[in-house]
N, C-alpha and C positions, 0 to 999 in steps of 0.2 A: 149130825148137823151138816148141812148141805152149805158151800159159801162159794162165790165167784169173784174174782178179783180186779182191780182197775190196774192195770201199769201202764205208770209213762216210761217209758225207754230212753232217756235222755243222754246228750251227748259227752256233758260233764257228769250230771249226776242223774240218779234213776228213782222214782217212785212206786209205792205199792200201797191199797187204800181199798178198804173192802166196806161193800154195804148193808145194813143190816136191820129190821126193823125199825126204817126211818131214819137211823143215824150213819153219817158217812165217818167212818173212821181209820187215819192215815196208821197205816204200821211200822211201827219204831224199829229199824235194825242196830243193833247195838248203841241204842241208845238216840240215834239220830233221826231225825223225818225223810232224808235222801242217805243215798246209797248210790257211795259213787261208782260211775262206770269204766272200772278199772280193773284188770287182769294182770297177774304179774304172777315169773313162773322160778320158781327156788332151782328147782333143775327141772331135769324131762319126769318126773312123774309127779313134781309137788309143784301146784298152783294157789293162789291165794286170789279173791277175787273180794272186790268193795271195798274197806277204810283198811282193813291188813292190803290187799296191794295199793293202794295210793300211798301208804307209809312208806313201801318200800320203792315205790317208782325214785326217789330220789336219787336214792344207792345202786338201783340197777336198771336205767332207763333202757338200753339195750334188750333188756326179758321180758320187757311188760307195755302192754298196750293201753291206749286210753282214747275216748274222742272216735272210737270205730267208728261211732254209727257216722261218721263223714264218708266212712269207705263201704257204705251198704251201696246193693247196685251194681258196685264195682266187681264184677264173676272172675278179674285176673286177680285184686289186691291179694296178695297172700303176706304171710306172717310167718318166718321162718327161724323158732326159738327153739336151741338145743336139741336141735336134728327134726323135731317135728313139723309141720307145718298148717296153720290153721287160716280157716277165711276170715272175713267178717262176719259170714252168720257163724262160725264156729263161737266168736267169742264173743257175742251176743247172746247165743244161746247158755253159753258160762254164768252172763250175769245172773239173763233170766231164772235158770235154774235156781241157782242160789238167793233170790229174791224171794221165791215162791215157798222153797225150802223152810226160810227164816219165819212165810209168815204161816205155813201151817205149824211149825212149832208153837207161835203165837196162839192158832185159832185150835187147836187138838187137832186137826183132821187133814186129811189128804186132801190138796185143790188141783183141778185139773182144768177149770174153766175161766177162762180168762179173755180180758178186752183189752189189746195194747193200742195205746196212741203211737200214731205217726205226726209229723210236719204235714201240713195241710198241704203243703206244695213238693213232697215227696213224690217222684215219677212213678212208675208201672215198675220198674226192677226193684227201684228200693224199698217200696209195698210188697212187694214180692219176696224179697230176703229177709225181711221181717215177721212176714207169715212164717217163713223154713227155720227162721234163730226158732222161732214160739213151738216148733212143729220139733224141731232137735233139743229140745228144752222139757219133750213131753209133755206138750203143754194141748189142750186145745183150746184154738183161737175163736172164740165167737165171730169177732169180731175189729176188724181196724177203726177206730174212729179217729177223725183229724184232731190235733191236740187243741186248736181253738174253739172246735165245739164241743170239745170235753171242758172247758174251761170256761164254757157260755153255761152249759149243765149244772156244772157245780155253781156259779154264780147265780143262774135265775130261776132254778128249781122250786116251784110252791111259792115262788115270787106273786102270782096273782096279777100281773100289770102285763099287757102289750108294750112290747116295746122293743126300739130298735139299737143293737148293740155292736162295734166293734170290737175283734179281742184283737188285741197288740201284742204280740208273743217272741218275745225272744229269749232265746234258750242259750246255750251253752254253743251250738254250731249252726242251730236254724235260727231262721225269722221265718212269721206266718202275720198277715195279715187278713181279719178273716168282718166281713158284715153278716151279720143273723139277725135275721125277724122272729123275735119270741114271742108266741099266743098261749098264753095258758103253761101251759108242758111240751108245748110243740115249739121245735127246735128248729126253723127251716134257713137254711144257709144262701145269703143269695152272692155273693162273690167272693172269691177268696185269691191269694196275692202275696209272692214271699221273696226267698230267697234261701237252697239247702246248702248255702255254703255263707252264711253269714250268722255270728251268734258272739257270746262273750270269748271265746278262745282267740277270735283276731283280736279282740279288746287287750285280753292277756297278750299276744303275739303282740301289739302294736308297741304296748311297753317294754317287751323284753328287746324290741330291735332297737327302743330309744335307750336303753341300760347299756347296750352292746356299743350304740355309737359315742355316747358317753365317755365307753369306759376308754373305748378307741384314742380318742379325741384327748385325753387327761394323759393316756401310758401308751399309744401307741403299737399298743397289743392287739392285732385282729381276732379276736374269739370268734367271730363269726368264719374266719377262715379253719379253725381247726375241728377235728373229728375224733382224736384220736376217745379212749374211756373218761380219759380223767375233762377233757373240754364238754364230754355229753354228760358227767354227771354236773358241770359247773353250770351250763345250758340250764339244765333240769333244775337246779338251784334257783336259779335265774327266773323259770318260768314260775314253779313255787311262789318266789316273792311278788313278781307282778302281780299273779295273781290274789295276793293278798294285799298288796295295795290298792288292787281296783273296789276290792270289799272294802276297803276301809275308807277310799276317799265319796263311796255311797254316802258318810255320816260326816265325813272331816275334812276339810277345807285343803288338807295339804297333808302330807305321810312320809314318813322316812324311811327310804331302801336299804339297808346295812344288811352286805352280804360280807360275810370275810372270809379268807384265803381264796383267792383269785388270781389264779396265776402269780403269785409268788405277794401278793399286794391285796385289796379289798375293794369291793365297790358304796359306798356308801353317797347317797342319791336323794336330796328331795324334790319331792314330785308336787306339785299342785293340782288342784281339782282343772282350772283351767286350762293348763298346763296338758292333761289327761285328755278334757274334752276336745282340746284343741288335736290331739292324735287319732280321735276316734271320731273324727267330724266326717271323714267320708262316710264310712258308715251308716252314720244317724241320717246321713244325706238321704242313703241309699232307702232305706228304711221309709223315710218320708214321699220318695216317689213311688214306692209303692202303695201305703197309704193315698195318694192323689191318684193312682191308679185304680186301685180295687174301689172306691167312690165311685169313678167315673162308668168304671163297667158295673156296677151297681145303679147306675141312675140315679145318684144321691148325693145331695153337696153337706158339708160339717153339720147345718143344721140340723139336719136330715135325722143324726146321729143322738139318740136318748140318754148314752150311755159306752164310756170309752173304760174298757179294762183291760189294765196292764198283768200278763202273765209270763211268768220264766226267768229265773235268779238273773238276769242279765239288766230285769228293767227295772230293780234296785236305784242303777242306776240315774242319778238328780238330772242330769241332761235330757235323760228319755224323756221325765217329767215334762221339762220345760216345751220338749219341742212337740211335744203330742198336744200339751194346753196351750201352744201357739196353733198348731194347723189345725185342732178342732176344736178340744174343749178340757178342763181340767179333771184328768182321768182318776178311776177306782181304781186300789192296790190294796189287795187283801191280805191280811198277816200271814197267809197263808198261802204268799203267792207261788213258792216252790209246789206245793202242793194239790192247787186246785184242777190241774189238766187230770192226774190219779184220779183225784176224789170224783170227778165228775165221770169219768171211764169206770169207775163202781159199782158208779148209778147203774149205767148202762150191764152190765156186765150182770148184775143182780136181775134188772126187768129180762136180760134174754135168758137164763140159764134157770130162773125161777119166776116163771110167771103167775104160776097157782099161789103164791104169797099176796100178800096184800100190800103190795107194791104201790107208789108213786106214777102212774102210765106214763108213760113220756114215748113222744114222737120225733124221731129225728128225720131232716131230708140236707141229705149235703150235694156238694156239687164238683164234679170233675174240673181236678186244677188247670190241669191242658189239656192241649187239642189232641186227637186223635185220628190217623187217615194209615193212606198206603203211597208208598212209592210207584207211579205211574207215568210212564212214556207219553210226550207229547211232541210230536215231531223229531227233531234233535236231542231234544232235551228229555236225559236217562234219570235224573234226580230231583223231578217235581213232587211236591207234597200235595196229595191229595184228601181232603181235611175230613172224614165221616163222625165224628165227636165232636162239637164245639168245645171250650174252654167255659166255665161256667153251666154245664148240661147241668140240671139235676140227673140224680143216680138212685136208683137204678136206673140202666137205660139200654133197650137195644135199634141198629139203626144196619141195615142192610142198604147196600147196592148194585149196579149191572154192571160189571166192569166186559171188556170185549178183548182178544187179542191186536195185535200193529201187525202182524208177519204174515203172510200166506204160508197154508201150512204148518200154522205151529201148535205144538203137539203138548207143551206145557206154559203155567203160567207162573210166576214167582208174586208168592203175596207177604212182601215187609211191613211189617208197622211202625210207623214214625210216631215218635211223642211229641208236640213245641208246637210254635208257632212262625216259624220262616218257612217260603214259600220251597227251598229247598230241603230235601233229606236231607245232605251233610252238613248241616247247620241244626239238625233237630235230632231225637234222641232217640237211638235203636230200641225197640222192644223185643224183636222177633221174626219168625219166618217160617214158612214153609216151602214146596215146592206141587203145584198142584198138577198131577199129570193123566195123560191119555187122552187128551182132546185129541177127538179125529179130523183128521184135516180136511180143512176149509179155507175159503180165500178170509184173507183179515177184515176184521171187523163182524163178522157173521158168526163165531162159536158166543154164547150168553153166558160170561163165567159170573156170579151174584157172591159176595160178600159180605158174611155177616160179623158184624163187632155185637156184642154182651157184654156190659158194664156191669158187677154186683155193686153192691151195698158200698162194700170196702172201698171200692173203686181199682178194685182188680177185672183184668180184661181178660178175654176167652174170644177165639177167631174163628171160623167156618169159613172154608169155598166150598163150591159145588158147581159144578155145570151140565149144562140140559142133557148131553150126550153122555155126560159119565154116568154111571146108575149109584148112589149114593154119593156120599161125600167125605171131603178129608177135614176132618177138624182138631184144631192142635191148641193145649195151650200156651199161648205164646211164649209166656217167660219160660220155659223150656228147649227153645230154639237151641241151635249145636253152635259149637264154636265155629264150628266150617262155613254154618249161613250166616251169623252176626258178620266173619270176618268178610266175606262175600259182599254184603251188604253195605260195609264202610270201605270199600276200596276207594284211592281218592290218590290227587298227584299234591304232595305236600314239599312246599321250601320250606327247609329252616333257615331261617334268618337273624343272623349272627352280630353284634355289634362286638365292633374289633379295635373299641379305642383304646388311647392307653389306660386309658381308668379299670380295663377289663384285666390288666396283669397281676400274674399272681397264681390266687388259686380259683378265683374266677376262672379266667381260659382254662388252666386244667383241669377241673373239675367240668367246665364246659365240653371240652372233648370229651372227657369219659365220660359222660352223661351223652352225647352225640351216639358214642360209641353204644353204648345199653341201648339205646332209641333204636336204633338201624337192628340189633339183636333181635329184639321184640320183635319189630315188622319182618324182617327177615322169616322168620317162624311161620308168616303165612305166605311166602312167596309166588303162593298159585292163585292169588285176589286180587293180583294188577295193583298193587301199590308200588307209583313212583315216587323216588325224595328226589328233591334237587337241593343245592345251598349256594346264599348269597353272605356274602361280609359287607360290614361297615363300618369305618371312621370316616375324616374330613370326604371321602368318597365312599363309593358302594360300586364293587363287583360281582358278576358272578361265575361264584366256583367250581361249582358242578352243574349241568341241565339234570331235569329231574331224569333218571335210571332207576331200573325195577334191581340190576347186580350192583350191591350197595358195596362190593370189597373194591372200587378206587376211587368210592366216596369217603369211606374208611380211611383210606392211604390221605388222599389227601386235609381230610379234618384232621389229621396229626400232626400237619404241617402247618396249621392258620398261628400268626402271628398278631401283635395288634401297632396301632400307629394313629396319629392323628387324634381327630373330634370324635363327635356320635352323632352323624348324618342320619337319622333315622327317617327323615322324610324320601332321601336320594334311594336308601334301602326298599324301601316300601314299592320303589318307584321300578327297581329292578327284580324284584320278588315278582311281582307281578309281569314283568318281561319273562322271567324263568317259569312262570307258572302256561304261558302260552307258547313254548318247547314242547310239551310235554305229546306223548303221542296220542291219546283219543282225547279228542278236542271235548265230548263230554264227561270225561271226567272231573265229578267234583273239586274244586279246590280249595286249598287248606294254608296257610302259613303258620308258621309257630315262630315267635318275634322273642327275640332273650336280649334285655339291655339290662346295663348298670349304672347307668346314669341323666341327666339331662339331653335330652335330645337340643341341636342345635337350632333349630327353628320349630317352635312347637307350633306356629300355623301352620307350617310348610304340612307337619303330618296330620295335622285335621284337612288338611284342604286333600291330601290322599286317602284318609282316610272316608269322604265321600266319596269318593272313586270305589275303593274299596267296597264300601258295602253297595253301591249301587251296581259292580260285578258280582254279590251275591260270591265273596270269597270271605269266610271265616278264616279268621286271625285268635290262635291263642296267643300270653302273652306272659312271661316269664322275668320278673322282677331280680337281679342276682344283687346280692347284698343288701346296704339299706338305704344308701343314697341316690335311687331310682327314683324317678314322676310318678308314683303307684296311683296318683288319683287317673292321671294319662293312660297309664298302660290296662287300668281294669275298663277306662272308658273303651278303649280301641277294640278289649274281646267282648264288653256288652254291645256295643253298635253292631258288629259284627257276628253276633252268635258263639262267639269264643268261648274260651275260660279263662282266669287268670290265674297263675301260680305266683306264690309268695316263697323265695328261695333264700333266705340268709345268710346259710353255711351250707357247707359243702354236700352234709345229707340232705337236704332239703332241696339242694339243686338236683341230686340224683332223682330224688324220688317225684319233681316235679315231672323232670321230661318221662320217666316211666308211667307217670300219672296220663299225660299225653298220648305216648306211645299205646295205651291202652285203650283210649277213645274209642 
């Protein structure tokens, strides 16, 4: 017997769901419908993956990974356990494996064909790491389908009715917002809207920062400041129980935290439903603008809408309820809701790998999340976005252009591909590159170099140049590009911008320098891609420390010398960041800040009124939260206006591994 499988790859937990004469049916691993996605390693040869490692994450968070799929994409994140070292597709491909494993034990027979969901709003690399976990997993991929119109499949399959559906999806680390037009069995997507770094893990995260200030606030104990084994298995404690009250207060009004031995004493904690909602209110913010979003590029206002279904253990959640049947209408939640993204990837997975059966037909047409173009010379300006994929294309799709040389004489061309939608590259997201060469020389503007983009199904991309005078062409696929051209490609003159009040003493600052220090390491590595750092401080004032320099050893010398004093100027900072960023030597180089505070900024108009400035200079600001009594709705505002990221930094791992998170950009 022949069978093909549905998985969803999910960031807390993972599904697997096979289809079979007519019936979709989810596969039970030990006993459970999900299968969490979680790795954990006894020593160097003995791993345990699913509900045996989740058991033991508690006792050995240090050996075991969880929530990867946040670091798909990322080609530096590595995982360095008991001397070995693994990627994110490495331990992706662990879960997948033993997923598949379990469920041919299930079915008698060896499966090798398989449909994985992604986040609808998953870029070109983390499509791409996805395909290589499935491909290291020994798996073959039919197929990526986006997880919300795996979840529109299993919902209106043999349904019989037109009709127009939103799926609302939130997961464990994503959000996807997605509109589909159902005819029949035809599935056609017409705008889709998310966010790959938003899901129930910050939910979890929000409550373990308020347990931590908590416990601060009663005993005076900073846990958030410690690292050593015994505070990361307390952490891990920590994060366990949140997560178990977020499940519970889905049914109950209000939950009881009792964790005991804690640092020499206990935390014991109740929590209310409001109390919850009220921590996880940006969020649900965030979430609703993109809903008003994906509407509006859809041409469709709530009424518009037939039909609102909520997907992905996150939207359990009583809040989600409320604010989905405030902006549009009182939505569907199926018993089934961990399940329905699988079961719907089944379907699919069964119609491509066995069509001779007498299958259900079904039609899917989805659409590319973002935009797609090349980086192109205009005048001065070395880092303009040139857009050949709209945002919303259907897929598949191919779209060719004529791009020309600027130089007389020049004899190659370089073809980057940008993902986003800022008008700049360094605000939008690397894909790749190559170098196209031999053009014989002519004055500029006269060689005809043509470009061509191909979109598949998946919504994986494939690049061609060619020019009239070379005799064939060089074609590459892009998520292959080398370190040496990505690193080429982000070169950029970045200040770090440092808040130096007293509120930062302790292990803030120090963990701030060492974490400065790691940053400068990383970029250091590529030191032949013209990347400048400069830095600027701030309390009741802001100077600056260093002008931006490409030899970072007496930027080194002196970040080991910053001290702190005073307020948190963050608007005066902002003001001089951007004085330091116009030092720098080629005036076209893109620009970057990275902004780390710990507290209330002193005039929080002062840095909206800069931060128009800011983005009206088309300088991207990431934005680095340290501790828990930071403006987080401010500081995530200041990297979304600006093309940024934000990092969420607690304790002192978390600080390190944000500015590494950056450093890696």
């Amino acid at each position: 017997m022949k069978y093909a499988l549905g998985i969803d790859l999910g960031t807390t937990n993972s599904v697997v769901a096979v289809y079979h004469r007519g019936q979709i049916e989810t596969i039970h691993i030990e006993s459970h419908n999900t299968f969490p996605s979680v790795v954990s390693f006894k020593d160097k040869d003995t791993m345990l993956v699913g509900h045996s490692a989740k058991r033991r994450v508690i006792l050995d968070p240090e050996h075991s990974v969880s929530s990867v799929k946040r670091f798909m994409g990322n080609r530096k994140k590595k995982f360095e356990i008991f001397g070995n070292v693994y990627t994110p597709v490495d331990i992706s491909a662990f879960i997948l494996k033993e997923m598949v494993a379990h469920a041919e034990k299930k079915l008698g027979c060896e499966v090798r064909d398989v449909v994985i969901t992604v986040p609808a709003y998953f870029n070109n690399n983390q499509k791409a790491d996805t395909l290589a976990a499935g491909k290291k997993a020994g798996l073959n991929v039919l197929e990526l389908i986006p997880e919300p119109t795996a979840a529109a499949i299993a919902y209106g399959l043999d349904k019989g009715k037109d009709q127009t559906l939103m799926v609302y999806d939130l997961g464990g680390g994503t959000f996807d917002v997605s509109v589909l037009k159902v005819e029949g069995n035809k599935f056609r997507v017409i705008a889709v809207d998310g966010d790959s770094q938003l899901g129930g893990d910050d939910f979890d995260l929000a409550i373990v920062q308020y347990l931590i200030n908590q416990f601060h606030k009663k005993t005076g104990k900073d846990l958030a400041g410690e690292n050593d084994r015994e505070a990361r298995i307390v952490k891990q404690k920590i994060k366990e129980a949140a997560e178990k009250a977020k499940i519970e207060l889905s049914q109950a009004q209000s939950t009881e935290i009792l964790i005991p031995e804690v640092m020499g004493t206990s935390i014991n904690e109740e929590l209310t439903r409001d109390q919850y909602n009220g921590l996880i209110q940006s969020y649900l913010d965030t979430t609703i603008e993109k809903i008003r979003s994906v509407l509006k590029e859809a041409g469709l206002t709530p009424d518009s809408i037939d039909r609102v279904i909520l997907v992905g253990g996150s939207s359990y959640n009583t809040a989600v309820k409320e604010i989905v049947t405030r902006e549009i209408k009182d939505p569907f939640i199926s018993d089934r809701v961990d399940e329905e993204v699988a079961r719907g990837a089944a379907v699919l997975a069964a119609a491509l790998s066995m069509p001779e059966e007498d299958l259900v037909p079904i039609e899917v047409e989805n659409v590319t999340a973002h935009s797609l173009g090349l980086r192109v010379t205009r005048g001065r300006e070395v880092d303009r976005f040139k857009e050949l994929i709209h945002r919303q294309t259907p897929i598949p799709v191919t779209v060719a252009e004529q791009f020309t040389t600027f130089r007389d004489n020049q004899k190659s061309v370089e073809v980057y591909v940008f993902q986003g939608e800022e008008e700049t590259c360094s605000k939008n997201i690397f894909i790749g590159g190559f170098l196209l060469e031999g053009i014989p020389p002519q004055p500029a503007g006269k060689p005809k170099v043509r470009v061509r983009f191909e979109m598949d199904k998946s919504d994986m991309l494939q690049v061609s140049a060619s020019c009239e005078d070379i005799s064939g062409h060089v074609e590459l696929n892009i998520n292959q590009a080398s370190e040496e051209q990505m690193s080429q490609a982000r070169s950029e003159c970045i200040v770090l911008l440092i808040d130096l009040s007293y509120s930062m003493d302790g292990w803030k600052l120090q963990t701030t320098k060492q974490a400065i220090e790691l940053f400068l390491k990383i970029k250091s590595k590529h030191q032949d891609v013209y990347d400048f750092i400069g830095c600027v401080g701030f309390h009741s004032t802001a100077r600056i420390i260093s002008n931006p320099v490409k030899d970072f050893t007496s930027l080194e010398k002196t970040v080991k010398g910053l001290k702190t004093a005073g307020t948190t100027n963050m608007g005066d900072g902002l003001i001089r960041a951007m004085e330091c960023l116009e030092k720098k030597e080629d005036p076209n180089m893109p620009d970057r800040i990275i902004l780390l505070s710990d507290g209330e900024p002193d005039s929080e108009s002062e840095v909206r009124k800069q931060l128009k400035v800011l983005a009206g200079r088309n300088i991207r600001v990431d934005t680095v939260g340290a501790g828990t009594d930071y403006n987080r709705a401010l500081l995530r505002e200041i990297a979304q206006k600006t093309g940024g990221q934000f990092e969420a930094a607690e304790n002192i791992e978390a600080l390190m591994d944000a500015f590494t998170n950056l450093a890696e950009l």
